[in-house]
C-alpha positions in Angstrom: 125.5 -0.8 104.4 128.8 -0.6 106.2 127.3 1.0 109.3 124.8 -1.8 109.3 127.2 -4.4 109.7 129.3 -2.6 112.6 125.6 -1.6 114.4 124.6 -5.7 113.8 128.1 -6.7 115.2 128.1 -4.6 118.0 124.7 -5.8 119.4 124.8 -9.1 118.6 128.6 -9.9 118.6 131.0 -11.5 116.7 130.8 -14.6 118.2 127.1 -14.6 117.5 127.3 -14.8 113.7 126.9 -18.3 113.6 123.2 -18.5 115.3 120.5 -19.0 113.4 118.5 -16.4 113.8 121.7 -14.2 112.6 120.4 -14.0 108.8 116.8 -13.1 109.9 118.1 -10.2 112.1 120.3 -8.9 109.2 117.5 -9.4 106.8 115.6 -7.0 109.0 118.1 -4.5 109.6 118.7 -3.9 105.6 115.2 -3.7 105.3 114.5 -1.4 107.6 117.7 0.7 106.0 115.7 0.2 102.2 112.4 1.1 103.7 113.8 4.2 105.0 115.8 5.4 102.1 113.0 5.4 100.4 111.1 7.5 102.5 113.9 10.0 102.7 114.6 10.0 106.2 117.6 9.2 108.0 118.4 7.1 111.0 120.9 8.3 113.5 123.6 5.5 114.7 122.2 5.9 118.2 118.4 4.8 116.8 120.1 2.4 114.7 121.7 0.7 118.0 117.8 1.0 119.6 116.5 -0.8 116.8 119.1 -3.2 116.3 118.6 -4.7 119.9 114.9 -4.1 119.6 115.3 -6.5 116.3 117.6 -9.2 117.8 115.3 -9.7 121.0 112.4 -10.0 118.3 114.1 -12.6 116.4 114.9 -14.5 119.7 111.3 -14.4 120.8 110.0 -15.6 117.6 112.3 -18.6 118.2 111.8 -19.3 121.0 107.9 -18.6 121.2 107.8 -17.0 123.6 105.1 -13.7 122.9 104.5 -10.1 124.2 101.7 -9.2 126.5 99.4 -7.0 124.1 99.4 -3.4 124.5 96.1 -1.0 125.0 94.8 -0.6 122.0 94.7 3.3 122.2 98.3 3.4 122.3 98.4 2.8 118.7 96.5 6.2 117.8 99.5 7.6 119.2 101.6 6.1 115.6 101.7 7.7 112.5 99.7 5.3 110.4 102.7 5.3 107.8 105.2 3.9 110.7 102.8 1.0 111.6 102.9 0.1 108.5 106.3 0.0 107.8 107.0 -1.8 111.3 104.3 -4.7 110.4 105.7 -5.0 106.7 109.6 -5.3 108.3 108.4 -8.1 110.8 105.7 -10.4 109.2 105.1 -8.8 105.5 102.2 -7.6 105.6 100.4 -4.4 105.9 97.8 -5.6 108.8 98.9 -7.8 111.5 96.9 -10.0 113.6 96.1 -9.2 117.2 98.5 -11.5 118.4 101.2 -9.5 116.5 100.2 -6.0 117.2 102.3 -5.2 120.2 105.5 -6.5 117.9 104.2 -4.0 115.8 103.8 -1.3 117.9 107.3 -0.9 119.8 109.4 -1.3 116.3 106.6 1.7 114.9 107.5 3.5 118.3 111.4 3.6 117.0 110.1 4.4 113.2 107.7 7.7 115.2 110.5 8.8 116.9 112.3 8.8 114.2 110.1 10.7 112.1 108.8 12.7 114.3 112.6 14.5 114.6 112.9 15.2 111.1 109.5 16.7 110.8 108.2 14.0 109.0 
């Protein structure tokens, strides 16, 4: 848990701990670390920087409103199942996402693939 709060420091800053999204993106970041436990696999601190600044520019955009251009559809055969999952359960709590969601979706699963895809998973 330590590591998590020196990764969420280091991207967001110290002086950023007093924005509002900063609880959301924390809440994230331990779920992410719980999820992954579970699962047995283990996310290097360079991934773990990845994800953290993939997470805090999520939080922003949901803020703000502002939303991602979709991604081809095909891209998403490319993603273990399991990791597309995982990545639409971390952002909205759900298994399925909605179209508008998907490409959230997709580039947090792309870190999760990566992930597993070096341990063999």
């Amino acid at each position: 848990m330590h590591m998590i709060e020196e990764i969420v420091r280091e991207v967001a800053g110290p002086a950023d701990e007093n924005m509002s999204e900063y609880s959301e993106f924390k809440r994230l970041m331990r779920m992410i670390e719980s999820e992954m436990r579970e699962k047995k696999i283990d996310i290097p601190r360079d991934r773990w920087l990845a994800i953290c600044a993939h997470l805090l520019a999520f939080v922003r955009r949901m803020a703000s409103g502002e939303k991602l251009p979709q991604v081809e559809a095909e891209l998403f055969e490319e993603i273990h199942p399991e990791m597309l999952s995982l990545s639409s359960r971390v952002l909205f709590g759900e298994e399925t996402c909605s179209q508008e969601d998907g490409t959230e979706v997709f580039l947090l699963a792309v870190h999760f693939e990566a992930i597993r895809a070096n341990q063999g998973k």
